[in-house]
C-alpha positions as CSV (number, residue, x, y, z in Angstrom):
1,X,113.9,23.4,36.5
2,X,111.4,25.2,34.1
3,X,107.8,25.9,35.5
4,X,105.7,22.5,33.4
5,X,102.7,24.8,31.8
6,X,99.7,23.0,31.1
7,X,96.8,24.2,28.7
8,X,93.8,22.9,30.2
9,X,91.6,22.3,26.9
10,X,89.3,19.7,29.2
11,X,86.1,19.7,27.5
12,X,86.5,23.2,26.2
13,X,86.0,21.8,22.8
14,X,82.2,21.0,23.3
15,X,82.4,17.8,21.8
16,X,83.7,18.8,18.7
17,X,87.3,17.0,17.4
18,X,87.8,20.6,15.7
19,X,87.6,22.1,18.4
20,X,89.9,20.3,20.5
21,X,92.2,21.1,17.4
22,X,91.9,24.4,18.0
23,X,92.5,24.5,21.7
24,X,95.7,22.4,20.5
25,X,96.9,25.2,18.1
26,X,96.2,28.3,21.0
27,X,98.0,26.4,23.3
28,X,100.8,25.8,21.1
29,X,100.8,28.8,19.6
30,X,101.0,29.8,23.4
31,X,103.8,28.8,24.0
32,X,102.6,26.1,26.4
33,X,104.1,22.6,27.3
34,X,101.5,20.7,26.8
35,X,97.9,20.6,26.1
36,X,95.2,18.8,28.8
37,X,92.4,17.5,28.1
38,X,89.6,14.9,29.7
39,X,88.6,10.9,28.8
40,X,85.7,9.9,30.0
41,X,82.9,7.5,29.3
42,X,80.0,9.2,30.6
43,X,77.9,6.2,31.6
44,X,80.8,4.7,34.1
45,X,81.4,8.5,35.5
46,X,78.1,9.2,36.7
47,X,74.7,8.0,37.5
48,X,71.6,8.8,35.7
49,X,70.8,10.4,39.0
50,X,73.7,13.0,39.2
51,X,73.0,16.1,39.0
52,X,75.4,19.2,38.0
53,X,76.8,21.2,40.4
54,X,76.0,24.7,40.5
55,X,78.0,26.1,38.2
56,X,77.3,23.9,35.8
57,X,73.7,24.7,35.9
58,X,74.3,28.3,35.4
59,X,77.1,27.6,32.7
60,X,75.1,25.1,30.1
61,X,71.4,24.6,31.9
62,X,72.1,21.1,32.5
63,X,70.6,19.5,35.7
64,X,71.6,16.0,34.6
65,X,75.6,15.8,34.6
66,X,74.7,12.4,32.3
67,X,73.0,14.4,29.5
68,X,75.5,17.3,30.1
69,X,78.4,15.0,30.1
70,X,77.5,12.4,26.9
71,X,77.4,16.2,24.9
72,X,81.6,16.1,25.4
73,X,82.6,12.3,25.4
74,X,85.3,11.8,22.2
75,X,85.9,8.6,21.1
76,X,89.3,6.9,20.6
77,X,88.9,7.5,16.9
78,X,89.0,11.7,18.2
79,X,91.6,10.8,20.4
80,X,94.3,10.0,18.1
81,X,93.2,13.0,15.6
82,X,94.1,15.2,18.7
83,X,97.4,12.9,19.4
84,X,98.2,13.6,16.1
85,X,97.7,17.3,15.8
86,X,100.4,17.6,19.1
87,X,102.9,16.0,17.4
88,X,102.5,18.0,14.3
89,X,102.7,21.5,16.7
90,X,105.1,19.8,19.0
91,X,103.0,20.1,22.1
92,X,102.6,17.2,24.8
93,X,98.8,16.0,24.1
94,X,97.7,14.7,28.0
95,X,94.1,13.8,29.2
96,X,92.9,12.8,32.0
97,X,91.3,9.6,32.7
98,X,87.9,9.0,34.7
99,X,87.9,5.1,34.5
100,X,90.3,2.5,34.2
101,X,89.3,2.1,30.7
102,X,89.8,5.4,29.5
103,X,92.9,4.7,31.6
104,X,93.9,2.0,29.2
105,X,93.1,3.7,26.0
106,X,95.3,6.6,26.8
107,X,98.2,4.4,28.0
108,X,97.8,2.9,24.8
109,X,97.7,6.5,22.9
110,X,101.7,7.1,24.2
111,X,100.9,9.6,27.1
112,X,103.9,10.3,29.0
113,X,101.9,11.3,32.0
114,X,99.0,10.1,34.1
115,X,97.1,13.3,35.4
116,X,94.2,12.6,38.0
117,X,91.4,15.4,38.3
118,X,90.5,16.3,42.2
119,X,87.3,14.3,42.2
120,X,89.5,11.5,41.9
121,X,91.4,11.9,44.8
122,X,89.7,9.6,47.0
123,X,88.9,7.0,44.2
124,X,91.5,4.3,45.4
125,X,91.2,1.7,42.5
126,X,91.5,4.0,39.6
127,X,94.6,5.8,41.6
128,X,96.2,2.3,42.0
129,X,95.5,1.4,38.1
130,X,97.0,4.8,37.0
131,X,100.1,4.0,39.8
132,X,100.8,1.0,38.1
133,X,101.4,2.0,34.7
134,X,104.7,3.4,35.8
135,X,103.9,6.6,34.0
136,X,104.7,9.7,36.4
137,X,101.5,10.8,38.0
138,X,100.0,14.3,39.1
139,X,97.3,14.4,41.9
140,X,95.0,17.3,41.6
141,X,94.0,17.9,45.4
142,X,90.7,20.0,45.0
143,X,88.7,19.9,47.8
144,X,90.9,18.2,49.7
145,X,92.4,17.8,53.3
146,X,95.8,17.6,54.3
147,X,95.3,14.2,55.3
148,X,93.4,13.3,52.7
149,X,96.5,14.0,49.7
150,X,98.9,12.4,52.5
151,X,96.7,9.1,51.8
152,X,96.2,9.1,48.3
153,X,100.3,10.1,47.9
154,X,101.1,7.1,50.3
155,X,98.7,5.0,48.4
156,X,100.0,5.3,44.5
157,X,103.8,5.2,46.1
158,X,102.7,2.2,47.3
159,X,101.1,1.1,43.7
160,X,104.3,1.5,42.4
161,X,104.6,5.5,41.4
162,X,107.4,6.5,41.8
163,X,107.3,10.1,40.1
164,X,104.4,12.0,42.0
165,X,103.4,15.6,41.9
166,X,100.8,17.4,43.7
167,X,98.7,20.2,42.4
168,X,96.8,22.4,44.6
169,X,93.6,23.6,43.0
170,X,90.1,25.3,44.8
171,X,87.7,23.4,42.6
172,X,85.2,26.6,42.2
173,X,85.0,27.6,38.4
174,X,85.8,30.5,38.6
175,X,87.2,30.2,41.7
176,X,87.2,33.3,44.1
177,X,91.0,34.2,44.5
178,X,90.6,35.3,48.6
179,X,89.7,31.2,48.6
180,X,92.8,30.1,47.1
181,X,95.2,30.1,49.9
182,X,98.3,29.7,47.9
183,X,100.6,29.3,51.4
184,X,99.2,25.7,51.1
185,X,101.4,24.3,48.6
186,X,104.5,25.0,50.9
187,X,102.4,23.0,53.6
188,X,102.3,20.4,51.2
189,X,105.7,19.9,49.9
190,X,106.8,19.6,53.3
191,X,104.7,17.2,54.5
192,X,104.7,15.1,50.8
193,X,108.3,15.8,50.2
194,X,107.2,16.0,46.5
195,X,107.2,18.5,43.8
196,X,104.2,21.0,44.0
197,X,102.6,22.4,41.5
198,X,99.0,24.8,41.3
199,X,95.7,24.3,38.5
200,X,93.9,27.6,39.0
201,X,90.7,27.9,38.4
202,X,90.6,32.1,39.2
203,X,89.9,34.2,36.2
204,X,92.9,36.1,35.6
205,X,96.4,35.3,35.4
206,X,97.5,36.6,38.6
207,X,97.1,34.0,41.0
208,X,98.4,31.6,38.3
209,X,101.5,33.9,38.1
210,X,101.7,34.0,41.9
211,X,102.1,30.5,42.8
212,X,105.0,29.8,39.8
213,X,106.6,32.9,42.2
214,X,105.8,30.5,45.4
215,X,107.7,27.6,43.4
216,X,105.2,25.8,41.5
217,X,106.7,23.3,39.8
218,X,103.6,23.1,37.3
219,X,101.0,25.4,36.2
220,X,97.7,23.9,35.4
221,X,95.1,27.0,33.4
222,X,91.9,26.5,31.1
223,X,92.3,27.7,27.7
224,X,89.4,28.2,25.3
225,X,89.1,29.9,21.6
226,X,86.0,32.2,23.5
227,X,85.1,32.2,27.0
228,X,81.3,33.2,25.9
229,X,81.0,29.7,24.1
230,X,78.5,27.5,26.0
231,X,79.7,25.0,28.4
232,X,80.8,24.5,32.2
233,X,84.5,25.6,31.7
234,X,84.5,28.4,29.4
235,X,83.6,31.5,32.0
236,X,86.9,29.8,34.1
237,X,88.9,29.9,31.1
238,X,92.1,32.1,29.4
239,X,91.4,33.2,25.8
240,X,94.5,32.5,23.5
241,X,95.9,35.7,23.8
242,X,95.4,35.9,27.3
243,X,97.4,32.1,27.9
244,X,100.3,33.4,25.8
245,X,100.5,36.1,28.1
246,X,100.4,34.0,31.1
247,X,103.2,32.0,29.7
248,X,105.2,35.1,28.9
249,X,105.2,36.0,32.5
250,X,105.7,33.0,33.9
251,X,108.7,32.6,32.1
252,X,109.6,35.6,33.1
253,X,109.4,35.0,36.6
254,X,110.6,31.7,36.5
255,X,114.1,33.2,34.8
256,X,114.3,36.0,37.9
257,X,114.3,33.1,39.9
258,X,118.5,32.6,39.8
259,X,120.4,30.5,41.6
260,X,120.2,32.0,45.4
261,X,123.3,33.2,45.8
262,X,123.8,37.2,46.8
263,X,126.5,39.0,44.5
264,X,126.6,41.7,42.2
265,X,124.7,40.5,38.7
266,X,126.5,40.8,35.6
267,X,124.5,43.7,34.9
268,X,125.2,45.6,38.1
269,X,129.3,45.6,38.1
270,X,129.3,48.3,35.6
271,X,127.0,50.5,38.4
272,X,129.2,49.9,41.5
273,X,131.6,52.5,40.6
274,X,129.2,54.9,39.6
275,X,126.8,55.0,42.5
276,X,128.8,54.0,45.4
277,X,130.7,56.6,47.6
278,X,135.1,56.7,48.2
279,X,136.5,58.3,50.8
280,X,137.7,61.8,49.6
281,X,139.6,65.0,51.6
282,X,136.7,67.3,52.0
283,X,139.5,70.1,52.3
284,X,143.2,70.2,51.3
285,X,145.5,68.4,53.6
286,X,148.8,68.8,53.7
287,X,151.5,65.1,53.6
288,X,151.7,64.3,57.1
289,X,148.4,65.6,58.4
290,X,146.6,62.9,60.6
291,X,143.1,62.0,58.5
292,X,140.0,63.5,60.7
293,X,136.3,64.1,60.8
294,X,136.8,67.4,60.0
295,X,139.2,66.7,56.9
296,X,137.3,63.3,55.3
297,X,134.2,62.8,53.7
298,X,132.2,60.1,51.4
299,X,131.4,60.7,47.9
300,X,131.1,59.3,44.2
301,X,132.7,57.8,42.1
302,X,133.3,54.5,44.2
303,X,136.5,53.9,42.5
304,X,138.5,54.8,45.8
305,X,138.6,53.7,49.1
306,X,135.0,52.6,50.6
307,X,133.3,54.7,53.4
308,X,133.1,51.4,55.4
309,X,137.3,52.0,55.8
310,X,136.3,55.2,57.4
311,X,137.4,54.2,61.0
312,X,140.7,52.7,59.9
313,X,141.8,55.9,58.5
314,X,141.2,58.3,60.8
315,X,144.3,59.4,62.7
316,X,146.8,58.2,60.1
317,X,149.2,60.6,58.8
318,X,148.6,61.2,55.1
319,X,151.1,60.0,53.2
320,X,151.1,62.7,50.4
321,X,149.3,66.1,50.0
322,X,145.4,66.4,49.0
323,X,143.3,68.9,47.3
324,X,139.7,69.0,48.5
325,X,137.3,66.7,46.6
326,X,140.5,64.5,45.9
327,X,139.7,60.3,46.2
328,X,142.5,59.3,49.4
329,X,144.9,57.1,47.7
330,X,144.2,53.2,48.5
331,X,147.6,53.1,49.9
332,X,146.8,55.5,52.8
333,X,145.6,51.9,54.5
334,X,148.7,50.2,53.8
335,X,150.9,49.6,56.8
336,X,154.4,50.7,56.9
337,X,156.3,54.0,56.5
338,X,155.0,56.4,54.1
């Protein structure tokens, strides 16, 4: 199954429908799957009390995540302009909702997917609501405990999702790569027994590249059109060149992958002969003379007999006379009279 890549747009578009345009058109362009971005109303997200965390502060100067927050709301008007622009560049649009209502709106907009952001993880009603549209769901697990994304998995299957994957994610932006501990995404598809995929939040594409080589199933990255635009995503974020290379790579790793099973590729059977050793006289020997150390020794082409037959012919009488650097006849291991 091919790696799912995600263009996070998020709020990279500052507020601006135009911009969320653009984001669509890199990401395309890309070469990703589908583009991401966020649905929120910023009144039922957070209080007027809530401030931003720290790199949000340094990011846009914000200590009010309201004020910060009402800057990048788009309406449902915005919404279906962006719908629209996806299925014009044939790109999946997907958002994430914050609230059931935003929820609602985007069920209505024809997303195939719900997609849940790791704040959300422990927000039981709004991961029941998104459960029970019956749309597959993807759990972001930022900032989470094992037990804590065993709970919220046991709690949308028992909403009704049936189609659940996992992201891991270290919800730092940018996100120091010695804190990313990809190993955890094999702890967690054993213990979820469901697919698990990785939204990075490292600058780079290394560690993005990494995981879809550890078997992510879904690569979640920021995109935006310049990561020196204000705003608390853009320093995190791929520029469009930089996401089509990302997406190059992964597919490249994701085709290396194969199927599991050791043989000689395709590409390799012309090679064997050519590289690999036979069994030749490394003197004359006369018909009749017993093979020996002394009279046998291994090298290319690997057209003849294999070195690993060594032992079975020593001591046999030769069947037929040999020059030195002659391949021994394959029927020198034949039983019977010569």
């Amino acid at each position: 199954m091919s790696v799912f890549i995600v263009a996070e747009g998020g709020v990279n578009h500052n507020g601006s429908v135009s911009g969320a345009i653009d984001l669509v058109d890199a990401a395309a362009d890309a070469g990703a799957d589908a583009v991401k971005f966020q649905t929120f109303r910023a009144g039922a997200l957070v209080t007027a009390s809530s401030a931003t965390a720290a790199y949000q502060e340094r990011a846009t100067g914000d200590r009010s995540q309201l004020e910060m927050l009402e800057r990048l709301e788009l309406d449902e008007e915005a919404h279906r302009a962006i719908v629209a622009r996806c299925q014009d560049r044939a790109i999946e649009f997907m958002s994430t909702p914050f609230d059931v209502d935003s929820l609602a709106m985007l069920v209505r907009l024809g997303v195939r997917r719900i997609k849940l952001g790791s704040g959300e993880l422990t927000n039981g009603p709004l991961l029941a609501a998104a459960a029970k549209t019956g749309l597959p769901l993807i759990l972001s697990t930022g900032m989470a405990t094992l037990a804590e994304t065993i709970e919220a998995t046991d709690l949308v299957r028992g909403a009704g999702a049936r189609d659940i994957t996992v992201l891991h994610c270290t919800s730092d932006y940018p996100a120091p790569a010695d804190e990313v501990n990809l190993r955890a995404m094999a702890t967690m598809r054993e213990a979820l027994g469901v697919p698990v995929g990785y939204s990075d939040h490292t600058t780079g594409t290394t560690v993005a590249i990494a995981a879809a080589a550890l078997g992510a199933t879904m690569i979640e990255k920021h995109v935006t059109t310049d990561r020196s635009l204000p705003g608390p995503d853009h320093a995190a974020s791929l520029e469009p060149a930089e996401l089509a290379d990302m997406v190059t790579a992964i597919r490249t790793v994701e085709a290396a992958f194969g199927d599991g099973v050791k043989r000689p590729s395709p590409a390799e059977l012309p090679n064997l002969a050519v590289v690999r050793r036979s069994l030749i006289a490394s003197r004359s020997i006369e018909a009749g003379d017993p093979f020996a150390e002394g009279n046998l020794d291994a090298k290319r082409p690997g057209s003849g007999i294999s070195p690993m037959r060594y032992w079975d012919l020593l001591g046999r009488p030769a069947r037929r006379a040999y020059a030195a650097d002659e391949l021994i006849d394959p029927r020198e291991l034949e039983e019977g009279t010569p």
